[in-house]
N, C-alpha and C positions, 0 to 999 in steps of 0.2 A: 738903388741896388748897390752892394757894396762886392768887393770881390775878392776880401781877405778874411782872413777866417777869424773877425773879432764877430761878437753877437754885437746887435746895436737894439736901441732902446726907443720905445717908441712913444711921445710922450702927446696927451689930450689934454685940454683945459677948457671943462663948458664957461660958454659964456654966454649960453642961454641955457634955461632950464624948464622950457615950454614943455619940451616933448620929451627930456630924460627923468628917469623916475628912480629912486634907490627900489633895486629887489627887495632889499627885507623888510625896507618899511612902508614902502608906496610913496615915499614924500619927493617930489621934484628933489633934484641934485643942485648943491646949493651953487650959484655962480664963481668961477673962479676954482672950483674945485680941478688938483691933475693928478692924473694917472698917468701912471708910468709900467711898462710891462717891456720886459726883453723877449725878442723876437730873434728867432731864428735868421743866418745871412741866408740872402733871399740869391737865386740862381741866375746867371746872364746867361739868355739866348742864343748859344753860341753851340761851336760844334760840342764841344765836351757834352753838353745837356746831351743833344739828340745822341751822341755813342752811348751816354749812361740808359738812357731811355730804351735805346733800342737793344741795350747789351739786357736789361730788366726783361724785357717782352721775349729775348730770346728763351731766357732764361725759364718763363712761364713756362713758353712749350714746351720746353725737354723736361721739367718738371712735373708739368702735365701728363706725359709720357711717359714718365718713369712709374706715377702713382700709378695709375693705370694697368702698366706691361707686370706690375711687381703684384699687384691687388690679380690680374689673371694666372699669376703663375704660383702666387699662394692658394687658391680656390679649386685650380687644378691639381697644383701637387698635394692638398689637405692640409696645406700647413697652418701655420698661428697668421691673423693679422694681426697681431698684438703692437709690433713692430713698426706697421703701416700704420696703426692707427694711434700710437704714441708720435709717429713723426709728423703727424696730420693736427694731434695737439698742439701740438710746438709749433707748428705756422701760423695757427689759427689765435696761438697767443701774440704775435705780431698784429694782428689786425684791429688787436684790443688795445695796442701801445697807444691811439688818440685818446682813448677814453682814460687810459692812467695818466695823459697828461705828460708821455713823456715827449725832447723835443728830437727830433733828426734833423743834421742839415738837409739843405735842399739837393744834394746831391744822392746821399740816401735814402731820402722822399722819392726823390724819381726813379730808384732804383729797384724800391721793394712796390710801388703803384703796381706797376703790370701783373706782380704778383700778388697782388691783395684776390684780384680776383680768382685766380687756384684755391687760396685758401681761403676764401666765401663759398666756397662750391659755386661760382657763375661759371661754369664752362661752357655752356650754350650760349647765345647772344635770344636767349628767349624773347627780351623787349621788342627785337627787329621783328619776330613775327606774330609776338601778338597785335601789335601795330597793323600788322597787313591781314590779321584776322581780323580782329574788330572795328576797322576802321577810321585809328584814331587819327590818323594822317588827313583825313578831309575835314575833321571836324574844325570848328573856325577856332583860331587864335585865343583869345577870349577866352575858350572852352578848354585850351589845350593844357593851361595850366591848372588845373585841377584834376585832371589825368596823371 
C-alpha cells in the first residue's frame, strides 16, 4: 500500500505455463514471459477513507432527493424534464468510466461507489427482499453461488 501519490507498477513473470493460456491464440504463455501494468495508489484504512466514504453515501441521499423532489415538481408544474433527464445522462456516463478504462485514485473511487448506485437506478435494495421471497437465504452454500 503506498501513500503518496506516485502510480506504482505492478510486475508478473510466469514461471509455469500449465494453466495460463495467450487469449488470441490459445497457446500456453511461454515461461519467463512479464508483464508489467500501472495500477492506480491503492487507499490506507484510515480515518480519511471512511470521511470520503461516508461524505459519498451522504451525498447519494440528497442526490437522491434532489432527482426526485425536481422530477415531482416538473410533472406537477408541466414543465420540461429535458434538464433532469440530461443531468441523469451525465452520471450515468460515470458509471461507464470502468468500461473506457479510465483510472481514478482510490480516493475518488470511494467517493463516487455510493453514488454509482443513484445513477444505476438501484434505489431500492430489491436483493434484500427477493431473498426473503424466494427463499434464497436457506438454500445450502453450494447452491448459493449460482444464485
Amino acid at each position: 500500500m503506498s501513500s503518496g501519490v506516485e502510480e506504482e507498477t505492478l510486475f508478473v513473470t510466469f514461471w509455469g505455463s500449465a494453466k495460463y493460456f495467450k487469449s488470441t491464440e490459445g497457446k500456453p504463455v511461454n515461461i519467463g514471459t512479464m508483464l508489467n501494468r500501472q495500477i492506480t495508489r491503492q487507499v490506507p484504512n484510515d480515518k480519511t477513507a471512511q470521511y470520503i466514504s461516508a461524505s459519498g453515501a451522504i451525498l447519494s441521499r440528497i442526490l437522491l432527493a434532489i432527482i426526485l423532489v425536481v422530477a415531482l415538481l416538473m410533472v406537477c408544474m408541466s414543465g420540461s424534464l429535458a434538464y433532469l433527464w440530461s443531468f441523469i445522462n451525465t452520471m450515468q456516463i460515470l458509471t461507464h468510466a470502468p468500461l473506457m478504462n479510465l483510472r481514478f485514485d482510490g480516493y475518488s473511487a470511494m467517493f463516487i461507489k455510493p453514488l454509482l448506485d443513484i445513477f444505476r437506478f438501484n434505489w431500492l435494495p430489491i436483493e434484500m427482499y427477493l431473498d426473503k421471497f424466494f427463499g434464497f437465504d436457506s438454500l445450502s452454500p453450494s447452491l448459493k453461488s449460482y444464485f
